[in-house]
Structure formats: structure tokens, C-alpha cells
KEGUMAR-804349 format. One record per residue (C-alpha): residue number from 0; residue in three letters; z, x, y. Coordinates in steps of 0.1 Angstrom, whole numbers, plus 5000, padded with zeros to 4 digits. Layout:
<tortors>
num | residuo | up | east | north
NUM | ALA | Z | X | Y
...
</tortors>
This chain:
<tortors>
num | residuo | up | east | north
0 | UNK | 4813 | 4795 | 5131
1 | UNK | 4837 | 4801 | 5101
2 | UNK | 4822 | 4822 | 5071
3 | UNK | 4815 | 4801 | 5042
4 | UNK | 4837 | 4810 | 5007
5 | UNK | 4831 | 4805 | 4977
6 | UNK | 4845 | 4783 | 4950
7 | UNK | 4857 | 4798 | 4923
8 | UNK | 4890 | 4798 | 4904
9 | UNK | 4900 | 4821 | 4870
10 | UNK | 4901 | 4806 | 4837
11 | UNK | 4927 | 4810 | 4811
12 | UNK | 4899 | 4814 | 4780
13 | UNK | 4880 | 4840 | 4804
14 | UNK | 4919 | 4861 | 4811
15 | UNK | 4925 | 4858 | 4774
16 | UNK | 4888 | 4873 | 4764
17 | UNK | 4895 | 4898 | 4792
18 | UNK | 4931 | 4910 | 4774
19 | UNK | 4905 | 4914 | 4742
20 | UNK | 4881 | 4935 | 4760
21 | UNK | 4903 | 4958 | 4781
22 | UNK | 4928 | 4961 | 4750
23 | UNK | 4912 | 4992 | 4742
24 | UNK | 4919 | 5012 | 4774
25 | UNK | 4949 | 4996 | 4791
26 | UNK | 4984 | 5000 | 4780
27 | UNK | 5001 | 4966 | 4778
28 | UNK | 5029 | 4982 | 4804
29 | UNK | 5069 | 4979 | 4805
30 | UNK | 5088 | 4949 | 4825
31 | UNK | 5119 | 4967 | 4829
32 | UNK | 5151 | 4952 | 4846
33 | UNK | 5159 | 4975 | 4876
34 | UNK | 5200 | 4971 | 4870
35 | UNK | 5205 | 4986 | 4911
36 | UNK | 5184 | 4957 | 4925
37 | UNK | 5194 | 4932 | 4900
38 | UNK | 5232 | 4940 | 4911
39 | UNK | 5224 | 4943 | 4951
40 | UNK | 5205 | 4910 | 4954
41 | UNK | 5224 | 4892 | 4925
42 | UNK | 5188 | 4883 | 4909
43 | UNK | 5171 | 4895 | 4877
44 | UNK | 5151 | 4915 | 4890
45 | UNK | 5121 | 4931 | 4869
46 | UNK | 5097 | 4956 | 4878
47 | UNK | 5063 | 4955 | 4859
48 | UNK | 5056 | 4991 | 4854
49 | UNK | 5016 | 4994 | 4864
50 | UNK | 5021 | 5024 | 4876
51 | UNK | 5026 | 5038 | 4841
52 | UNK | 4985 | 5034 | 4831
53 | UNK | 4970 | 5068 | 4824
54 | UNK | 4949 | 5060 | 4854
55 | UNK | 4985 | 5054 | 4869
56 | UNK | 4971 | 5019 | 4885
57 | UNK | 4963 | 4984 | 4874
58 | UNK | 4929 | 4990 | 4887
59 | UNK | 4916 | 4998 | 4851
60 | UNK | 4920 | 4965 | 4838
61 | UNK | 4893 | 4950 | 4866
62 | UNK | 4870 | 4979 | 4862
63 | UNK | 4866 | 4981 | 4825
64 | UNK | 4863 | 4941 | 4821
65 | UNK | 4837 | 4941 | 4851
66 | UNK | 4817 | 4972 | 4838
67 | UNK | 4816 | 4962 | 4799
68 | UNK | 4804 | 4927 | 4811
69 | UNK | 4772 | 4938 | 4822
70 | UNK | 4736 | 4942 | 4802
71 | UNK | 4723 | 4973 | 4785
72 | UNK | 4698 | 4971 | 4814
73 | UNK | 4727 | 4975 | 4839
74 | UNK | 4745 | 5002 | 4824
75 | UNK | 4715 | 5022 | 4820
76 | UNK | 4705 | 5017 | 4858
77 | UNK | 4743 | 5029 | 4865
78 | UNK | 4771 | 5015 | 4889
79 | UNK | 4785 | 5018 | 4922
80 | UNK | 4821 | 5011 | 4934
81 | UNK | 4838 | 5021 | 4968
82 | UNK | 4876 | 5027 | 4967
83 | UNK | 4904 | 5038 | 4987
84 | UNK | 4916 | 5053 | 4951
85 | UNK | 4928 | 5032 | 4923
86 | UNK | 4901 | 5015 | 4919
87 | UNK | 4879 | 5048 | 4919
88 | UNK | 4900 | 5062 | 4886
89 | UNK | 4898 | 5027 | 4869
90 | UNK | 4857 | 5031 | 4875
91 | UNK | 4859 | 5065 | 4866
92 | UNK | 4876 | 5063 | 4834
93 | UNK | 4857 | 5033 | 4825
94 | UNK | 4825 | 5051 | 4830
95 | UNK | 4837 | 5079 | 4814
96 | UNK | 4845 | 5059 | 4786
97 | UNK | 4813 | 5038 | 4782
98 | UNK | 4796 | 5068 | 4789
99 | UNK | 4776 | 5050 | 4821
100 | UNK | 4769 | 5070 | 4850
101 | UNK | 4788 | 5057 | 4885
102 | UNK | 4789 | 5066 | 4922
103 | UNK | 4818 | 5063 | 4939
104 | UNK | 4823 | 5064 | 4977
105 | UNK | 4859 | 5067 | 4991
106 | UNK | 4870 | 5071 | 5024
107 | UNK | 4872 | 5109 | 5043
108 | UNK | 4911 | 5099 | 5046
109 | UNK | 4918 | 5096 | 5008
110 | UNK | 4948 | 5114 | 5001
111 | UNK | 4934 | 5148 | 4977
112 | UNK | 4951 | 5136 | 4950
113 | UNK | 4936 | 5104 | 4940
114 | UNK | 4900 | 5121 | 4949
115 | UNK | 4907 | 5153 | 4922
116 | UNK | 4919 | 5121 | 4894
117 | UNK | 4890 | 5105 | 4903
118 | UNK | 4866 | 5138 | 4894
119 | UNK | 4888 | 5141 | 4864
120 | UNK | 4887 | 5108 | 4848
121 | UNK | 4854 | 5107 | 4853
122 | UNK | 4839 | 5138 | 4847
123 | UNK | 4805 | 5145 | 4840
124 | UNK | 4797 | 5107 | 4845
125 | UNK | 4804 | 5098 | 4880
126 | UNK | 4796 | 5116 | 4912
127 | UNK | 4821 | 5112 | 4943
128 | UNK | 4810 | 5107 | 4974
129 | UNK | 4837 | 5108 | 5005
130 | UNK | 4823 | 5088 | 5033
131 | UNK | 4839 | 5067 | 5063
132 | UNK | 4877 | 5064 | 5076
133 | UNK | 4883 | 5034 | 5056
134 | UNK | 4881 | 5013 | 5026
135 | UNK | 4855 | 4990 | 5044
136 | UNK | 4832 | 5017 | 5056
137 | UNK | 4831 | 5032 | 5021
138 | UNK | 4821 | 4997 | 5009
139 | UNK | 4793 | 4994 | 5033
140 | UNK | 4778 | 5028 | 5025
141 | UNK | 4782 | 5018 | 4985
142 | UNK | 4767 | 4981 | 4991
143 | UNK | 4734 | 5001 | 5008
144 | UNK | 4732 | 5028 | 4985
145 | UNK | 4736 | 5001 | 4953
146 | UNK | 4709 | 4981 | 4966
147 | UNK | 4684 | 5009 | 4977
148 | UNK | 4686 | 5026 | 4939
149 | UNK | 4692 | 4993 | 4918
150 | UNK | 4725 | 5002 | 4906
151 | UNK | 4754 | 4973 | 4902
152 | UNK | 4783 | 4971 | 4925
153 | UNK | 4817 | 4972 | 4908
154 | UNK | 4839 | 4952 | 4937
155 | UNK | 4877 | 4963 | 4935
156 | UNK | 4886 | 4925 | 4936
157 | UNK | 4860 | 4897 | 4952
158 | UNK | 4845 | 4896 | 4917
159 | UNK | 4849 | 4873 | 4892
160 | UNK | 4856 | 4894 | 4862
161 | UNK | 4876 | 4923 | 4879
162 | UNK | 4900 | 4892 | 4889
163 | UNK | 4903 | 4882 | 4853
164 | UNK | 4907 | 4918 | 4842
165 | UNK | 4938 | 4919 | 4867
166 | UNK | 4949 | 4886 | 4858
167 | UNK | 4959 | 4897 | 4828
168 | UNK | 4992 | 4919 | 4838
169 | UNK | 5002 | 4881 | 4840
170 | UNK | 4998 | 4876 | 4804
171 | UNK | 5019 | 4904 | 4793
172 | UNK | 5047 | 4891 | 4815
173 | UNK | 5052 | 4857 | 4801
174 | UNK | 5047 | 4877 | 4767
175 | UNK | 5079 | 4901 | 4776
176 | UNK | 5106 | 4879 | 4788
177 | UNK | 5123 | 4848 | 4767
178 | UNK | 5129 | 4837 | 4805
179 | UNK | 5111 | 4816 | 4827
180 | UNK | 5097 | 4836 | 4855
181 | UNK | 5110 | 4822 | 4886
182 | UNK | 5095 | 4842 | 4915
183 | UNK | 5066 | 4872 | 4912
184 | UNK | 5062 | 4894 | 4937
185 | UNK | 5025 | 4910 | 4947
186 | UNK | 5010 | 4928 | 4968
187 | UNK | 4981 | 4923 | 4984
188 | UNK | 4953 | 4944 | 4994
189 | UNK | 4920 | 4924 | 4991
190 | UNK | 4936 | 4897 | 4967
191 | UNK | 4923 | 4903 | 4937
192 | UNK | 4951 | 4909 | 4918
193 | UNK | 4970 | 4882 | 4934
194 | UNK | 4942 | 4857 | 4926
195 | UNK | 4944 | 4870 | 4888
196 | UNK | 4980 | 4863 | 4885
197 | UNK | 4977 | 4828 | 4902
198 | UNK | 4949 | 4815 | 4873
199 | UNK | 4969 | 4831 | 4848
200 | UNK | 5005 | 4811 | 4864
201 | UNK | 4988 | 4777 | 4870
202 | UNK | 4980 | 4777 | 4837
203 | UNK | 5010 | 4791 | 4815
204 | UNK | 5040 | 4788 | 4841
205 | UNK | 5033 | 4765 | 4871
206 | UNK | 5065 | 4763 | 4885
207 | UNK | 5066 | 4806 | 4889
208 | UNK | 5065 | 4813 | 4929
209 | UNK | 5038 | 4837 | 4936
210 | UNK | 5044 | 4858 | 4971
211 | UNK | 5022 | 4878 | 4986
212 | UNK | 5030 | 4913 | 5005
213 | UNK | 5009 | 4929 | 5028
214 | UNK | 5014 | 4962 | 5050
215 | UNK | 5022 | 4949 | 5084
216 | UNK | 4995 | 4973 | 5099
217 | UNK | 4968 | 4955 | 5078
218 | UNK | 4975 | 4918 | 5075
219 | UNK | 4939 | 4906 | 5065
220 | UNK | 4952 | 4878 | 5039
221 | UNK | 4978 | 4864 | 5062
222 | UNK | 4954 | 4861 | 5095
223 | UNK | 4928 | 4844 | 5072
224 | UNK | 4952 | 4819 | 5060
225 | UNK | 4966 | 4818 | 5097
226 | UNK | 4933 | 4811 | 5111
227 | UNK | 4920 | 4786 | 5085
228 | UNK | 4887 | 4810 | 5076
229 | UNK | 4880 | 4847 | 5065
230 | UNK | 4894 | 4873 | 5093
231 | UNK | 4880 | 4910 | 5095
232 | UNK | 4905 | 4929 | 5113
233 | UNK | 4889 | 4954 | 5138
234 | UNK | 4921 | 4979 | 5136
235 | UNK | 4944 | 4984 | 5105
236 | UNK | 4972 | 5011 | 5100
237 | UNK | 4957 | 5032 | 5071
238 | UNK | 4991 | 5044 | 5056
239 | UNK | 4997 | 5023 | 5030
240 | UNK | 4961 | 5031 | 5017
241 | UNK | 4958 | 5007 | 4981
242 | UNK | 4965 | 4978 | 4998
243 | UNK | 4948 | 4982 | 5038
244 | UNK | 4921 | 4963 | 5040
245 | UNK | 4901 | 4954 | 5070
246 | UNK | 4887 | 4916 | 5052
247 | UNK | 4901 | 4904 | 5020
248 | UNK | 4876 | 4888 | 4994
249 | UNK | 4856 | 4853 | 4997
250 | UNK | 4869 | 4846 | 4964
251 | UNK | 4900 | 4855 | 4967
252 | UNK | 4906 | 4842 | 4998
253 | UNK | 4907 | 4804 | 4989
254 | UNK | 4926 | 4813 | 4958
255 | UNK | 4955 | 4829 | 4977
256 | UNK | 4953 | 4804 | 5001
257 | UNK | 4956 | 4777 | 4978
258 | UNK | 4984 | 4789 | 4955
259 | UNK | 5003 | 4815 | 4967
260 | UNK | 5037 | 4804 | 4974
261 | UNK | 5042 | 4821 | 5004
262 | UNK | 5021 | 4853 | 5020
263 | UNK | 5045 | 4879 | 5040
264 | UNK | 5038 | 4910 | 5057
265 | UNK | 5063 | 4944 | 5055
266 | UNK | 5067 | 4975 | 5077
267 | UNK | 5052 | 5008 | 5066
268 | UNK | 5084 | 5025 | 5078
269 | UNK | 5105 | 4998 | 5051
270 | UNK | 5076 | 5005 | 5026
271 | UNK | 5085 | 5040 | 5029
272 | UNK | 5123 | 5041 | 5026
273 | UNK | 5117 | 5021 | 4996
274 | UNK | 5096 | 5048 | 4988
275 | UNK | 5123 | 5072 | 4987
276 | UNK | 5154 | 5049 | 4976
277 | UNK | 5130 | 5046 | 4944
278 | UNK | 5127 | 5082 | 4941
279 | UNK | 5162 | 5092 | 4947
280 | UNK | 5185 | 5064 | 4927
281 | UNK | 5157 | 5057 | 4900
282 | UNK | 5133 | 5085 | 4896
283 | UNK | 5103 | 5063 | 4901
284 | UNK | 5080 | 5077 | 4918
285 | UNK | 5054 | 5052 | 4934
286 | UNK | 5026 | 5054 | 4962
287 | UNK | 5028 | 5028 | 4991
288 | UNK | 5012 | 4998 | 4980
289 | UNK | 5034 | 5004 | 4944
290 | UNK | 5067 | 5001 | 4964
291 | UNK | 5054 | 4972 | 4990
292 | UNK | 5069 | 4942 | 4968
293 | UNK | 5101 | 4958 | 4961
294 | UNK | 5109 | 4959 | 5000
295 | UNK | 5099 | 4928 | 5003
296 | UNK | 5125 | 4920 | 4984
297 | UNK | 5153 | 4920 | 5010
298 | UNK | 5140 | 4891 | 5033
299 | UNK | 5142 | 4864 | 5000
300 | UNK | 5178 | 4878 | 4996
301 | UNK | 5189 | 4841 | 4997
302 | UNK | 5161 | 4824 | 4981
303 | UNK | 5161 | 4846 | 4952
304 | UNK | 5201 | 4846 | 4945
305 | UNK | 5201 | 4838 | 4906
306 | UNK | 5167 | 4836 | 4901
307 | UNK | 5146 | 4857 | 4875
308 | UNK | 5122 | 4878 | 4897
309 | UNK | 5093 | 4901 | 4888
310 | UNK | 5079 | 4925 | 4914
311 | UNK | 5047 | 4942 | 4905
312 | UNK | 5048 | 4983 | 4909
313 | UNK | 5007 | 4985 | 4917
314 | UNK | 5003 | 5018 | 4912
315 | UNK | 5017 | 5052 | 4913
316 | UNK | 4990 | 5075 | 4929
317 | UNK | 5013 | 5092 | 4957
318 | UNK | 4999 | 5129 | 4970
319 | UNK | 5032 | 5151 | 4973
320 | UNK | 5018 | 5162 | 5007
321 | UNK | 5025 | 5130 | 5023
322 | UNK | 5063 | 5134 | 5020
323 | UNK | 5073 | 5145 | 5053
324 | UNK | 5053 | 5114 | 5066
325 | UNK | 5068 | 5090 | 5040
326 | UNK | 5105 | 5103 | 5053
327 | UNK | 5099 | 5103 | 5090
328 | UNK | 5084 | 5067 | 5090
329 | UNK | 5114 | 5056 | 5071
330 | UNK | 5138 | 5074 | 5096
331 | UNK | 5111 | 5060 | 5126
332 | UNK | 5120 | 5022 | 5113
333 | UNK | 5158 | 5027 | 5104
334 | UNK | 5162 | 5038 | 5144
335 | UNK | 5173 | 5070 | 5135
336 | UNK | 5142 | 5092 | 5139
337 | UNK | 5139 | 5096 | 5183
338 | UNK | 5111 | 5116 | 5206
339 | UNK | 5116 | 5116 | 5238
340 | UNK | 5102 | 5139 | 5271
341 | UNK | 5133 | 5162 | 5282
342 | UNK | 5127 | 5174 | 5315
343 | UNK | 5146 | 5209 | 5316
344 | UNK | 5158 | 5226 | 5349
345 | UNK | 5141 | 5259 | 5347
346 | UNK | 5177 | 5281 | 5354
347 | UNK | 5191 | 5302 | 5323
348 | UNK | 5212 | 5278 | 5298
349 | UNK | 5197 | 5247 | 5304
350 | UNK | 5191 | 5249 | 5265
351 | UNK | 5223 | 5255 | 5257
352 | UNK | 5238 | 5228 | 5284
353 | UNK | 5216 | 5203 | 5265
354 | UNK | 5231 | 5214 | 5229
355 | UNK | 5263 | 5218 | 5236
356 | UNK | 5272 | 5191 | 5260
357 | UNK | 5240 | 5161 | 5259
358 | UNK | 5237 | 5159 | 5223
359 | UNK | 5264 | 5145 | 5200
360 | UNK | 5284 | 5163 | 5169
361 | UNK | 5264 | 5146 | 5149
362 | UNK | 5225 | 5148 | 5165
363 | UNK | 5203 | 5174 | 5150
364 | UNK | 5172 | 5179 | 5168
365 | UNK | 5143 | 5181 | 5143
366 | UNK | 5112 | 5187 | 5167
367 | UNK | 5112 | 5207 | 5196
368 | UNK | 5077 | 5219 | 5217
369 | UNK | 5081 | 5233 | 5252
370 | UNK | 5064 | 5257 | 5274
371 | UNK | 5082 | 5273 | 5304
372 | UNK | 5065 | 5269 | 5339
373 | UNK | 5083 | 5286 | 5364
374 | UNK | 5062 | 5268 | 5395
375 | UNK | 5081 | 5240 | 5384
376 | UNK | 5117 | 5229 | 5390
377 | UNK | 5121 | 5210 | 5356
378 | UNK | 5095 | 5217 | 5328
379 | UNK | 5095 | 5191 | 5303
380 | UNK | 5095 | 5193 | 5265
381 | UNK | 5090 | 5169 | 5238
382 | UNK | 5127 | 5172 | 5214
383 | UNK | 5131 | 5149 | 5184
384 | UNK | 5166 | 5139 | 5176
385 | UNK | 5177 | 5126 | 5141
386 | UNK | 5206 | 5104 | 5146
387 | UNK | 5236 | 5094 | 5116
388 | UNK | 5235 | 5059 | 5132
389 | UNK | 5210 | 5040 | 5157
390 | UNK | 5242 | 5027 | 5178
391 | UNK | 5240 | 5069 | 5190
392 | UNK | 5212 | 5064 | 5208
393 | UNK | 5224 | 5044 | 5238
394 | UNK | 5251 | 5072 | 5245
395 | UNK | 5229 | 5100 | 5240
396 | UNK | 5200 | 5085 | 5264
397 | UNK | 5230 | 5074 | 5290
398 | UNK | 5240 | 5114 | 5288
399 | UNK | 5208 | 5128 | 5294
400 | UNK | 5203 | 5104 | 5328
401 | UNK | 5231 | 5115 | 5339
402 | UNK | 5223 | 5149 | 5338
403 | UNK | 5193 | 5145 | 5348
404 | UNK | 5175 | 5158 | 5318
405 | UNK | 5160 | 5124 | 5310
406 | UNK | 5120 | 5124 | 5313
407 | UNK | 5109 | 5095 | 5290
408 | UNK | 5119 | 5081 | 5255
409 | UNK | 5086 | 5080 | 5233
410 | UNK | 5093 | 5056 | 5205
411 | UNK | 5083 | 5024 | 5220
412 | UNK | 5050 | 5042 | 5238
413 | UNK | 5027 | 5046 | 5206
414 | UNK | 5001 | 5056 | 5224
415 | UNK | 5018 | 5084 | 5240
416 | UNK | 5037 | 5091 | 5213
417 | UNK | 5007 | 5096 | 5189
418 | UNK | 4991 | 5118 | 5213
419 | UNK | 5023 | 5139 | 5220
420 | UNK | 5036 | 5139 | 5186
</tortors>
């Protein structure tokens, strides 16, 4: 039996009195033409700059137009919101702000960053409370705890007025370019930014294309609309963290559904070597779910040719920590990151034998982890190899059979390989 949804789609007055209310809090943000894309994909391409909020997300625009919707009585009984981040620092700063008192659960896994701007844009008004390994067990723990005391919960986007709130980075768009908007890019978490921007589109530029991106490891939109009904994923890949959710919104659901042009799905290594191509050529520094439409960007190469394109940067809220992951998942997905098990014969220069004469001029091994056994005739080790192309690979595994140092090649195991590594 198929869980019912709701009807419900954004208004165009209801965006325009949410661009009043949040006017006070939220910067109306850049749409800046990114020349590198632009000249690589032969598009206008446009980048609306959300990660340039002081809360470094668009997430304030839902929060504060939810939160300053609701009666005294409400705001003096306090609110409750769960978040894998951005949302958390929109509630915060809004609370903060309207001086009402919020609870905010986030998952265990929330990168330190986003948990210490949370505290700080909050302040004495809100109380953090780290629960769960993701975004949906945060939410169930806030749901209970919002019903047991009586306080409101503030939904990061299957709520009616956090949707308009978003919808508005629409608005300033179609404000900031003379041009018709041919395509926007978005990406897509639990949809309720995408479901602003498709009220706000239907009702000022109808023929704009409006794609949706999810991670690959968490494609809860594009299952839904797959399966014709609302799909909670049991297992989702957590690394793109702003926009991994286990079931998107039974509002936003049918909205997506109905008018999104197309919904796609992108790999967290691409994600991440946009990540850093962003970074390096443009010193724009964004967090997962901020660089998830650009990559996208590459598979409507065609489509797009001539066209004027916006892709929404979401948010900006990337822990420095996390950049030795960010640059081994993009060397993982561009085949040039390898693990494998090296079985070594236990004589004196085996190690250098497998330097000097398996490995190529231009291999560098990058992880190495081996224990001598001298019971054994070959003791294995797990070596990583960083490759200058992925056609190396074939001759550097064909090397190592033949002298019999092969053991097993770990990439394509990610059980073992998650385990090992």
C-alpha cells in the first residue's frame, strides 16, 4: 500500500510575501557567470552564489519565513528542527534573531564545522543536541521530543512555508538576468528547494527546465518518482551530507514529480573533483551538495550547447578536515586512485624488486600497511598506487601476475575494501 501525499503546490503571492519577510536576514545573493564553464560547455553558464549567506547556505530563507510565521503562543513554547547542518544555522540564526529558544538535533556524523556555526549563530538561544548517524534519525528523535514538550517542528523542506522561503532564490534570478533562463540546475536533498523554485518558474518563466541532482549514494527523489509513490531508502552513502536523505518530503514529492524537467543522480567521487576543480581554477570553495549541480553539468553537454543555464551553489559549509577524503574519492572515480593485496615473498628485496621493476616511472604508491610473518612464504600487504592515467593499470596488474606478487585488486570489492582500507 503506497503512502498517501499530500496536495499542495507554492503560490506566487505567498513567495513574493516570503521575499518581504526574509528581506531582513537574507542577502539577495550574486548570479555570476562562471567564464571557465561557460567556455568548456559553450553555454551561459551562471552560478547562483547561496553559498555567500552569512549562514553560508540558502537554508535561512526557509527557516526565518517558517519561524516568523508562527503565533506568539508558538514562539514562546519554542521550536525544534533536526538537520544535517544548513538547515541547523538557518534555525539558529533565526532564533537568534527573533530571540525564540530552539532545539536542534543533528546527526553524530556532522562534520565539526557546521555543529560549532550552529552553537555560534545561535548562541544563547538554541541548545544542540547530536543524536543518530543520519539526517532521518535526527528527525525522529526531534519529531518525539517536539511532541512530548509542545514545541513546533521547523521541517528543513516538507513544509509549506520553508518551501516558499526557498522559492524565493528563484525570484532574484529572473530579477538579475535580462535573459530568459533556459535550464536551472538543483540539487536535491529532500526537495524543498527544488519544489520552491518550480512554483516560483511555473509562474514567472514556464518554459525554464528545472533538473534535479541527487548524490548517487542517496537517490530518494529519483526512486520515488521511479516507483510511482514515496521510497525510504534503508542505506544511503552519507558523504555528500546537505543533500542525503533517506525519504524526501510528501510535499515535495508530488511537486518534483510533476514539474521537474528531468531528476538525475551524480557520483560522490565526480561531486568531489568538482569540489576541487572549483577550488583550484576559481577559488570557490563549496561543500558537497554546493558543487552537486555543477557536475552535473557534463552529462547535458549537448542539450545545454547555447543555452543560458543557472546552477544553484546550495551552500558552502565544507570542514577542512574532510580534504584528504574529498581528493581520494575524486582520484577513486577518475581510475587513478588503486588498493590492491600484494602478496610479498618473504626473501630480502622483495620491496625493492616491486619498486624498481613492477611499478611504472610514473606510479607512486600512496598507502602501504604490511606486517612481516616469517611462517609464511608470501605475506601480503595492502599498497595503494596513484596512477598519471587509468590506461596504467592494466600493465601494472599484468606485471605483478607475472611475478607473482599479485594477491587481489580491492577497488571493485567495497566491502573488503572498506574494511581493509
Amino acid at each position: 500500500m503506497s503512502e498517501t501525499v499530500e496536495t499542495y503546490f507554492p503560490q506566487i503571492a505567498d513567495i513574493y510575501q516570503a521575499a518581504k519577510t526574509i528581506a531582513q536576514v537574507a542577502e539577495v545573493t550574486p548570479l555570476q557567470q562562471s567564464i571557465r564553464y561557460s567556455k568548456s560547455l559553450g553555454a551561459k553558464i551562471l552560478l547562483k552564489r547561496e553559498d555567500l549567506h552569512r549562514v553560508r547556505s540558502y537554508k535561512i530563507r526557509g527557516a526565518y519565513n517558517k519561524i516568523s510565521s508562527l503565533s506568539k503562543q508558538q514562539l514562546d513554547s519554542g521550536v525544534v528542527c533536526a538537520s544535517a547542518g544548513n538547515h541547523a544555522q538557518g534555525v539558529a540564526f533565526a532564533c537568534s534573531h527573533l530571540k525564540v529558544k530552539g532545539t536542534i538535533y543533528m546527526p553524530v556524523v556532522t562534520p565539526k564545522q557546521k555543529i560549532d556555526q550552529t552553537k555560534m549563530f545561535g548562541g544563547e538561544w538554541v541548545d544542540v543536541v547530536l543524536k543518530g548517524d543520519t539526517f532521518d534519525d535526527s528527525k525522529k528523535a526531534a519529531e518525539s521530543f517536539s511532541q512530548q514538550e509542545g514545541k513546533t517542528f521547523v521541517h528543513p523542506f516538507d513544509d509549506e512555508k520553508t518551501i516558499e522561503g526557498q522559492a524565493t532564490v528563484g525570484l532574484e534570478m529572473l530579477q538579475q538576468t535580462d535573459n530568459p533562463i533556459d535550464y536551472v540546475f538543483v540539487a536535491v536533498g529532500g526537495g524543498g528547494l527544488a519544489s520552491g523554485l518550480c512554483g516560483t518558474f511555473q509562474a514567472l518563466s514556464p518554459n525554464t527546465k528545472i533538473i534535479g541532482v541527487e548524490p548517487e549514494g542517496a537517490p530518494s527523489m529519483l526512486k520515488s518518482m521511479e516507483q510511482g509513490e514515496l521510497v525510504e531508502l534503508e542505506n544511503i552513502d552519507k558523504f555528500i551530507d546537505g543533500a542525503a536523505v533517506q525519504k524526501v518530503g510528501s510535499l515535495t514529492y508530488p511537486i518534483c514529480k510533476d514539474h521537474l524537467y528531468k531528476m538525475v543522480t551524480i557520483p560522490e567521487g565526480k561531486v568531489c573533483q568538482t569540489i576541487l576543480d572549483l577550488y583550484n581554477s576559481d577559488a570557490i570553495v563549496v561543500e558537497p551538495a554546493g558543487a552537486l549541480t555543477i557536475a552535473a553539468l557534463d552529462d547535458f553537454k549537448e542539450e545545454i550547447k547555447g543555452k543560458n543555464v543557472v546552477c544553484v551553489v546550495s551552500g558552502s559549509n565544507n570542514d577542512i578536515t574532510r580534504t584528504a577524503e574529498i581528493k581520494e574519492r575524486a582520484l577513486l572515480y577518475a581510475q587513478l586512485k588503486h588498493y590492491f593485496i600484494v602478496r610479498f615473498p618473504q626473501r630480502p628485496g622483495a620491496l625493492k624488486e616491486f619498486v624498481a621493476d613492477i611499478l611504472g616511472p610514473n606510479d607512486d604508491i600512496t598507502h602501504f600497511e604490511y606486517s612481516k610473518k616469517s611462517s609464511r612464504e608470501n605475506a601480503p600487504a595492502i599498497v595503494g598506487v596513484e596512477l598519471k592515467s587509468p590506461e596504467d593499470l592494466e600493465p601494472l596488474m599484468q606485471r605483478m601476475k607475472d611475478n607473482n606478487f599479485f594477491g587481489d585488486y580491492l577497488n571493485n570489492k567495497p566491502d573488503l575494501f572498506q574494511y581493509l582500507v
